[in-house]
KELUMFI-471680 format. One line per field, with one value per residue (C-alpha): residue number from 1; x, y, z; residue in three letters. Coordinates in steps of 0.1 Angstrom, whole numbers, always signed. Layout:
! residues N
resi	NUM|...
c1	X|...
c2	Y|...
c3	Z|...
resn	ALA|...
This chain:
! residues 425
resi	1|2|3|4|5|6|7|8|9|10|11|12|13|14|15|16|17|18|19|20|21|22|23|24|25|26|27|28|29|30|31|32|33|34|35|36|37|38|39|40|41|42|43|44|45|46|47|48|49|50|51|52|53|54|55|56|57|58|59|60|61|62|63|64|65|66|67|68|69|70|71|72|73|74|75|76|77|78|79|80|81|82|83|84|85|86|87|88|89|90|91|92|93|94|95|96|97|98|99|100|101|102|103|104|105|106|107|108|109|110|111|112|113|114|115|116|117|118|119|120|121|122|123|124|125|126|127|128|129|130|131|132|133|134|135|136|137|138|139|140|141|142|143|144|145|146|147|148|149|150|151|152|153|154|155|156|157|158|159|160|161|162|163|164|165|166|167|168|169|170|171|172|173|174|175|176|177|178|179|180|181|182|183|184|185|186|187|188|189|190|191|192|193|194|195|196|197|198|199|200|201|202|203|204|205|206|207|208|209|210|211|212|213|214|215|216|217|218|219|220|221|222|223|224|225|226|227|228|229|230|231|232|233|234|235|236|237|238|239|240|241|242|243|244|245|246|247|248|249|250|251|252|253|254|255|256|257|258|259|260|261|262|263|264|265|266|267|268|269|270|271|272|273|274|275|276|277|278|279|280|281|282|283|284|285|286|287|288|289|290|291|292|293|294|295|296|297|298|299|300|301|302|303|304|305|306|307|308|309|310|311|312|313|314|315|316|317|318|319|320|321|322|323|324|325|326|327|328|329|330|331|332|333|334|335|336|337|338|339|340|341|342|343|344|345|346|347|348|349|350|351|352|353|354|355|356|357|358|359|360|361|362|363|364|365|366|367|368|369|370|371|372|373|374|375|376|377|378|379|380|381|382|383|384|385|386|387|388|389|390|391|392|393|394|395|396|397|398|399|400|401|402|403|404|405|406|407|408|409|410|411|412|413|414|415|416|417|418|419|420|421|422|423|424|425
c1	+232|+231|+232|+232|+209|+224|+190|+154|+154|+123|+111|+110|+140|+165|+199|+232|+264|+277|+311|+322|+308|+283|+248|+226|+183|+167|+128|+111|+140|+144|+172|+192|+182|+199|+184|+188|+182|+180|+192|+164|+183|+219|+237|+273|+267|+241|+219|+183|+173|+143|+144|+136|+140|+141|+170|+171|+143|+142|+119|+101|+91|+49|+23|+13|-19|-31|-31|-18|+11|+43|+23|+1|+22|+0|+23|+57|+65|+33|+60|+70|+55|+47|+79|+103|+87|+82|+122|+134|+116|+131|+168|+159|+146|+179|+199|+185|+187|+224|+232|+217|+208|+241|+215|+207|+174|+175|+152|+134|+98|+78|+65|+33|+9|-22|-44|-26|-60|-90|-74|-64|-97|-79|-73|-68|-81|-66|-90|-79|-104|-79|-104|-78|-81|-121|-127|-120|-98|-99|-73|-34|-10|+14|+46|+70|+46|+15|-3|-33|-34|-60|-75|-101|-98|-75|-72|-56|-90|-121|-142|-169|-151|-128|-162|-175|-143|-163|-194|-172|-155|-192|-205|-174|-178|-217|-206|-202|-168|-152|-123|-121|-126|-88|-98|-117|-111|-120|-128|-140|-150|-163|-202|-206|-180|-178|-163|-150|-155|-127|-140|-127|-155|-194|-211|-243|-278|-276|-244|-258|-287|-264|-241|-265|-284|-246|-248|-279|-271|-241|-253|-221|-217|-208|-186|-183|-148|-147|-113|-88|-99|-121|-144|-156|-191|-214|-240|-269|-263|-257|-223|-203|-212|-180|-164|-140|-141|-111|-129|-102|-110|-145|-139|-157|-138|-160|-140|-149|-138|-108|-102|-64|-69|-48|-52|-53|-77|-69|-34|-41|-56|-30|-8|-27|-26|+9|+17|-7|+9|+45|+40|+24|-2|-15|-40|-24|-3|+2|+3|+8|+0|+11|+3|-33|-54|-86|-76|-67|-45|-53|-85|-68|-46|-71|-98|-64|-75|-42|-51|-42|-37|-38|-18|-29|-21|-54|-86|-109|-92|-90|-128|-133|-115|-133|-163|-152|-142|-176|-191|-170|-177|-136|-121|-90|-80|-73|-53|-46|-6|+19|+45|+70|+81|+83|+49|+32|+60|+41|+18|+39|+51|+45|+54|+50|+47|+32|+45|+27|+42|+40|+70|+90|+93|+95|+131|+116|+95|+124|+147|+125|+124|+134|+159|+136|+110|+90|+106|+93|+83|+63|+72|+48|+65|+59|+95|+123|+151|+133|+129|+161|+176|+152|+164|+199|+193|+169|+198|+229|+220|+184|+195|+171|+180|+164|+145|+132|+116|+102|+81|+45|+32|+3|+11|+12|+29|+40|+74|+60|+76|+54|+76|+69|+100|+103|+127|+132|+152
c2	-22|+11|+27|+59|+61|+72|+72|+61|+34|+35|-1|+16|+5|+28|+21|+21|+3|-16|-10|-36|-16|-41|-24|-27|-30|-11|-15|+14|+40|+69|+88|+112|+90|+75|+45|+14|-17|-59|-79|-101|-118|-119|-123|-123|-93|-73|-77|-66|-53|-35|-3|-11|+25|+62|+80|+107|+112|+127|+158|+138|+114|+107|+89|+57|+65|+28|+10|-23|-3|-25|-56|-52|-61|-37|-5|+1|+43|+54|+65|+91|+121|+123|+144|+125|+91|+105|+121|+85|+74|+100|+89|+55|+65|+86|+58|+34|+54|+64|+32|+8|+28|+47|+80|+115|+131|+162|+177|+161|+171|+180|+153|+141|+145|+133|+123|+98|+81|+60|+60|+26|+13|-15|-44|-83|-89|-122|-146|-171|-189|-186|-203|-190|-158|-160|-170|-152|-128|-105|-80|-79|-101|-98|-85|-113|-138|-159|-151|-124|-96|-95|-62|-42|-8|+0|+36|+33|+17|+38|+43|+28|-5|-5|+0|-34|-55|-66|-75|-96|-116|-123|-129|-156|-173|-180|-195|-237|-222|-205|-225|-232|-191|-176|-139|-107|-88|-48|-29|+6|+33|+68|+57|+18|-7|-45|-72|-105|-137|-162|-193|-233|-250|-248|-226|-236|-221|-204|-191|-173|-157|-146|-133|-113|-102|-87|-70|-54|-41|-27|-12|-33|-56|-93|-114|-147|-163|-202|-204|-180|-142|-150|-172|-145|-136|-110|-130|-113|-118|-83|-67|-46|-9|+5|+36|+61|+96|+112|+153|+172|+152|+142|+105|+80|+46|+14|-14|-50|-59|-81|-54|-38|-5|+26|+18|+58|+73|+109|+105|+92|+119|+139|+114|+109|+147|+154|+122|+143|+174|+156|+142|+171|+150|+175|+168|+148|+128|+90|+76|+42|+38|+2|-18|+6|-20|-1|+29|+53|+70|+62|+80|+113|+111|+109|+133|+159|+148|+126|+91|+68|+28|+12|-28|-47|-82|-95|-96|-90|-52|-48|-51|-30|+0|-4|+0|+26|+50|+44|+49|+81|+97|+91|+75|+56|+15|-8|-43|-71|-74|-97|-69|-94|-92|-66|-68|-36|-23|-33|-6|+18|+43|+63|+98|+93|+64|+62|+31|+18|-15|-40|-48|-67|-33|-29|-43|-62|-31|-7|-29|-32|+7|+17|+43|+71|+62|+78|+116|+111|+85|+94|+55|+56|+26|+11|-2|+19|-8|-20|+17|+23|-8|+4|+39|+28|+6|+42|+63|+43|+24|+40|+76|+91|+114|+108|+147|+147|+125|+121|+104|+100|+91|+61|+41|+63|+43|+17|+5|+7|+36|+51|+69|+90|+95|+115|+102|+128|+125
c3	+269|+272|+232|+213|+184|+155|+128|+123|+94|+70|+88|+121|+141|+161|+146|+162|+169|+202|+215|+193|+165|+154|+138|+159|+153|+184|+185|+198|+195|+176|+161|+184|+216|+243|+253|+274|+252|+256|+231|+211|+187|+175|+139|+129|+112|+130|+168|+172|+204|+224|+238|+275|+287|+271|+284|+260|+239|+207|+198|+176|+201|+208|+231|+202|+200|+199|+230|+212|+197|+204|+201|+173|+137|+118|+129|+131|+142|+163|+186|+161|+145|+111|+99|+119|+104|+65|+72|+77|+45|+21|+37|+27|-10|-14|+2|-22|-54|-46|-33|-55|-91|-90|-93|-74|-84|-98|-74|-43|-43|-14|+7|+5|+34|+45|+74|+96|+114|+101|+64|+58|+36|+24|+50|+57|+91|+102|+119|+149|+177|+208|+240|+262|+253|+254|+219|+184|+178|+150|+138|+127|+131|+165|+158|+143|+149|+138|+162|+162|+181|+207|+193|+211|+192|+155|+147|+111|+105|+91|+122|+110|+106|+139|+158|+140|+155|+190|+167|+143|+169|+186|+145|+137|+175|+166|+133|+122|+110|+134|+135|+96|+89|+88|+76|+68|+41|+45|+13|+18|-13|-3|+7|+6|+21|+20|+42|+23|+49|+38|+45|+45|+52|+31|+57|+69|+64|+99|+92|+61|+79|+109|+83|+63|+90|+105|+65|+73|+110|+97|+63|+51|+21|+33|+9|+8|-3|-3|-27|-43|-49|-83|-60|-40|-45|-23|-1|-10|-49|-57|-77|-58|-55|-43|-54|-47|-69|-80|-80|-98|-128|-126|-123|-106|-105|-95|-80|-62|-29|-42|-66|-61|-46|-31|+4|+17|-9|+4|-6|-36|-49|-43|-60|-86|-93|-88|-112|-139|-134|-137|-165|-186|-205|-237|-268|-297|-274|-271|-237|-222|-188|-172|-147|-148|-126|-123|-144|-115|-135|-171|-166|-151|-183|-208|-190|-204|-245|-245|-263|-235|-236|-206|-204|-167|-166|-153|-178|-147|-139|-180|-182|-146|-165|-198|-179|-156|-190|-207|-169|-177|-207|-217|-246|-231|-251|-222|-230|-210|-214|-196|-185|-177|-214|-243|-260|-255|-271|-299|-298|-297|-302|-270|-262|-223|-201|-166|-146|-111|-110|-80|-55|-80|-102|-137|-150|-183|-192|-187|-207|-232|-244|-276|-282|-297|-270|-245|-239|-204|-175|-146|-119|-92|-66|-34|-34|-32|-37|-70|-82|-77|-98|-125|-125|-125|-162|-172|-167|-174|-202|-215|-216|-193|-164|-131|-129|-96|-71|-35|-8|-4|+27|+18|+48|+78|+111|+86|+70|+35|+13|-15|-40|-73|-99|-130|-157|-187|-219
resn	UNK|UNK|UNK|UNK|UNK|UNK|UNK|UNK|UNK|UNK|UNK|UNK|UNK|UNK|UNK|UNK|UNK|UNK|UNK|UNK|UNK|UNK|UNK|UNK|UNK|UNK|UNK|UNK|UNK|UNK|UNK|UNK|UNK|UNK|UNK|UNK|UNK|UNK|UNK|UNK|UNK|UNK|UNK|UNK|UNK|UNK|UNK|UNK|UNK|UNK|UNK|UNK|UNK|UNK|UNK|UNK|UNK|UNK|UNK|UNK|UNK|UNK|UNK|UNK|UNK|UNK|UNK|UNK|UNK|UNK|UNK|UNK|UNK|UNK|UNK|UNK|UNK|UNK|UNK|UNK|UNK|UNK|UNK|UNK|UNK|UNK|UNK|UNK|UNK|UNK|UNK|UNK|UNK|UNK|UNK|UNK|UNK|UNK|UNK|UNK|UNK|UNK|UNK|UNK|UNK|UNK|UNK|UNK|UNK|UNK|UNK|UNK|UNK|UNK|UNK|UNK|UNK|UNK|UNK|UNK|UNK|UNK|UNK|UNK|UNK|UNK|UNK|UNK|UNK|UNK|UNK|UNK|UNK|UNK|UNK|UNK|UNK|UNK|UNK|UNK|UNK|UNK|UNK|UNK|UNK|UNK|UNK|UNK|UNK|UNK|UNK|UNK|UNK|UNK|UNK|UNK|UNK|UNK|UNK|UNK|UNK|UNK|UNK|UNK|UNK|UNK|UNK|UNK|UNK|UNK|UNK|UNK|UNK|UNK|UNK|UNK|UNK|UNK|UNK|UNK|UNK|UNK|UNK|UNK|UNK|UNK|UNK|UNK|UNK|UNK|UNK|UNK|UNK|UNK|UNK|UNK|UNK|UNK|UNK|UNK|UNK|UNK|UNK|UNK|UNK|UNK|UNK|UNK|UNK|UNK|UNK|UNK|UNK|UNK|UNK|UNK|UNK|UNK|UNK|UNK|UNK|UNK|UNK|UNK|UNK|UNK|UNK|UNK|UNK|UNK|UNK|UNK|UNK|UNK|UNK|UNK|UNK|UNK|UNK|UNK|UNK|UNK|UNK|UNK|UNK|UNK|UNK|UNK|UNK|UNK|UNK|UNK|UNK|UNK|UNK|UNK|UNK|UNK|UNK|UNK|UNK|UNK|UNK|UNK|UNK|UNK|UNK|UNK|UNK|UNK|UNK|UNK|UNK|UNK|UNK|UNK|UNK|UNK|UNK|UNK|UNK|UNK|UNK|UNK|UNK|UNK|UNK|UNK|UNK|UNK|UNK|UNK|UNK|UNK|UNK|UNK|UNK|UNK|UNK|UNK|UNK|UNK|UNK|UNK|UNK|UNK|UNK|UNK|UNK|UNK|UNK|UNK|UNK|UNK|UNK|UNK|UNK|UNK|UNK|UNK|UNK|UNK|UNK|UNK|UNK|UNK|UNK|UNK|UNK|UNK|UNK|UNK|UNK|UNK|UNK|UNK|UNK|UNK|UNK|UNK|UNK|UNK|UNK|UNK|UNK|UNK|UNK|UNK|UNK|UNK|UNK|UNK|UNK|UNK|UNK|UNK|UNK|UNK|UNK|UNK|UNK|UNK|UNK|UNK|UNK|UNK|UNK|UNK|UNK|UNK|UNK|UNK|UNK|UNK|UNK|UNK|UNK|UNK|UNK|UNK|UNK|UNK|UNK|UNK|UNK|UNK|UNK|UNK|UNK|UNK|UNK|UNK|UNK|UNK|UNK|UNK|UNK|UNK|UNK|UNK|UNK|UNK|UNK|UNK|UNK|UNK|UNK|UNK|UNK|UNK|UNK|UNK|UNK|UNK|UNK|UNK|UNK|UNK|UNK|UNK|UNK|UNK|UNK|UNK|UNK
């Protein structure tokens, strides 16, 4: 059918309506376009289709710059240019916030920028021996499907590490485990980087040496992971060196390969500095900062002389960021704290609060505030719909007002949406 496209949505469809007026999901189209699309699969409510030719395109149309672009699951808008794909992001934040919290920001801020190539240092390479397709494969999964893309080349990847993708399917077809070996884990810091092997089966003494010896061609760290992420150890016997440095506060923050980390450091140094400046952190001051993994932004906080108290619900990240502040030179108390209930209330009270929660938000925290506490909340998200039900209770029930908040683009070509928020008395 032939179909006018009325908007970009944050997840990287064209959307329009048919002449019966059902929505329709159009692949590959933009806003503003006219295109010719098929039909992949139909519900009562809505259709998604594929654009199968461009009849109009839009201004903000590109070449993908990755040749497996439309196959390859890790990327969803190559086709578009930056502002036309970080446009359709801020629609979907607003959408969400109006929609769903019952809120309008006060001001949007400026969106966040930052390199769109080789800055994803944070990846799960899926694994799969396919003998029809000559062997492993290494690389994302295919769009809506299990399968793995047959990938050559990955430019979101740090060049270092899309060069190594060849060598790691020759490495994991020489191995006893090559069909018992389902995926790679890429960890990347500013200097040293580290691969995590996620293996089924005990590998073999061969295995190790072919392994290790990939370690030292590469000047790579090779992890080994034979259960869940506490079981994975470094091959060689040695603690993880990576790092990434945060230079407008002199911090250094050491992390393992299993460690939760900002996948696009770049931008999150400019997060992490707009968050500080948001919330105004000053001497004297009391401020909590959960869900503080690694202490990315704890340490920011307290470099100010504020006395910050970090809650993270795993032990493991709790000791990580003790030992990053003494690594330091900063006095910052962090606490291992379930945040599904109200018990870091207990140390209260807080003048300011800085929130990075996971997909599921922060609903117990939020409900859990007192009345003559914090003046302000700086929310860091990475899902709009669960920010926005948590600004709704924050301003309809908490008595905050939603002071400003915008987009930050951490996931270039992807449907992910990184927000910031500002709630003030």
């Amino acid at each position: 059918m032939r179909l006018e496209i009325d908007a970009l949505d944050a997840a990287g469809y064209g959307v329009a309506r048919n002449p019966e007026g059902k929505v329709v999901f159009v692949e590959g189209a933009l806003g503003g376009e006219l295109v010719e699309a098929q039909v992949l699969r139909s519900r009562p409510r809505f259709e998604f289709a594929r654009a199968t030719e461009v009849l109009r395109p839009a201004a903000g149309r590109r070449p993908a710059h990755c040749p497996h672009f439309g196959v390859c699951g890790g990327c969803a808008t190559q086709h578009a240019d930056a502002r036309t794909q970080m446009a359709a992001k801020q629609r979907w934040l607003e959408d969400c916030l109006a929609r769903i919290g019952k809120v309008r920001p006060e001001l949007l801020l400026p969106i966040v920028y930052g390199e769109e190539w080789g800055y994803r240092r944070r990846a799960r390479l899926s694994v799969r021996r396919v003998p029809a397709k000559g062997g492993v494969l290494v690389g994302f999964r295919e769009r809506r499907s299990t399968y793995v893309t047959d990938t050559r080349v990955c430019p979101v990847l740090p060049p270092r590490i899309a060069a190594l993708i060849p060598g790691l399917r020759a490495l994991v077809e020489s191995l006893s485990v090559r069909e018992r070996l389902p995926q790679i884990e890429v960890a990347a810091g500013d200097g040293e980087a580290a691969l995590v092997f996620r293996h089924l089966l005990p590998l073999e003494p061969r295995d190790l040496e072919r392994l290790a010896e990939f370690g030292r061609s590469s000047a790579l760290q090779i992890w080994l992971q034979p259960g869940g992420p506490e079981s994975a150890h470094a091959l060689a016997g040695h603690g993880s060196q990576l790092a990434y440095e945060l230079p407008e506060f002199g911090v250094r923050i050491a992390f393992g390969p299993t460690d939760f980390t900002q996948v696009n450091q770049g931008v999150n140094r400019i997060l992490v500095s707009r968050a500080v400046r948001l919330l105004e952190p000053r001497p004297g001051e009391r401020i909590a900062d959960l869900f503080c993994g690694l202490g990315n932004f704890s340490l920011p906080l307290a470099r100010s002389g504020a006395a910050v108290v970090g809650f993270e619900g795993s032990r493991a990240l709790v000791e990580r960021a003790r030992g990053n502040a003494a690594s330091n030179g900063l006095e910052a108390r962090f606490e291992v704290m379930d945040l599904a209930g109200a018990g870091f209330t207990e140390f209260g009270p807080f003048d300011k609060l800085l929130l990075d929660p996971p997909r599921e938000g922060a609903i117990d925290v939020v409900k859990s505030l007192p009345a003559e506490w914090p003046r302000r909340i700086l929310y860091v998200s990475c899902h709009p719909a669960t920010l926005a039900r948590d600004a709704g209770v924050l301003a309809h029930t908490k008595g905050f007002r939603l002071a400003a908040a915008g987009v930050v683009n951490m996931f270039p070509h992807t449907a992910h949406v990184e927000s910031i928020a500002l709630f003030a008395r």
